[in-house]
C-alpha positions in Angstrom: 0.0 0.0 0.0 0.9 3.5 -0.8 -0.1 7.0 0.7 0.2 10.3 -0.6 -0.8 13.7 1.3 -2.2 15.7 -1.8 -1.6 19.6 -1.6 -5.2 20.5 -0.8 -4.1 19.1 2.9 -5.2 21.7 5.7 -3.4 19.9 8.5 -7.3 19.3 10.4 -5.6 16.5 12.3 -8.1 14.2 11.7 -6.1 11.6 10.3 -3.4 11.7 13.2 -6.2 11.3 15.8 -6.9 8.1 13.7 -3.9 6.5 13.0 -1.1 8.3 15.0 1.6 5.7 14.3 1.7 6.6 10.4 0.3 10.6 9.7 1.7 13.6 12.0 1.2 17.3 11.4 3.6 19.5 10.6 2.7 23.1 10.3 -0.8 23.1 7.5 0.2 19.9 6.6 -0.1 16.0 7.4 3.5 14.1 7.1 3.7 10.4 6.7 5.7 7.6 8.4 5.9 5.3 5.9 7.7 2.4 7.9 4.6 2.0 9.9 2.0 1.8 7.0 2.1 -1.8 6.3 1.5 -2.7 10.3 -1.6 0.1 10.1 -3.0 -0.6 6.7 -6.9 -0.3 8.1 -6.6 2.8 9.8 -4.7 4.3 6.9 -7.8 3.5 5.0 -10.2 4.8 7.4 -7.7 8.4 8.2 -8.5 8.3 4.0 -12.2 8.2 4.2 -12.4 10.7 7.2 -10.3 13.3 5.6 -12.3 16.9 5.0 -10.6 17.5 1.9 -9.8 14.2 0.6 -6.4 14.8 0.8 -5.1 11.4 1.8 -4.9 9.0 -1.5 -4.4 5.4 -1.3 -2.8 3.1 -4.0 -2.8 -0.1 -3.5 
């Protein structure tokens, strides 16, 4: 699986309160740990669905 922060990110937070261990914010904008995807694959999924902006995109 692979995540991308797209550039109409806002930095809401919302997917760090969902899955912590993978998206922090910096500043206006979410960052990814992308050694912890694979172990948090469903919450990465879910951090996608809850995003205001639909700013999280997921490739599988």
């Amino acid at each position: 699986m692979k995540i991308l922060i797209l550039s109409c990110c806002i930095g809401c937070g919302a997917c760090s309160e969902i899955a912590e261990e993978v998206f922090d914010i910096h500043g206006n904008y979410a960052v990814i740990n992308e050694y912890n995807i694979d172990k948090h694959e469903e919450k990465c999924i879910d951090a996608a669905i809850i995003c205001p902006t639909s700013a999280i995109r997921v490739d599988f």
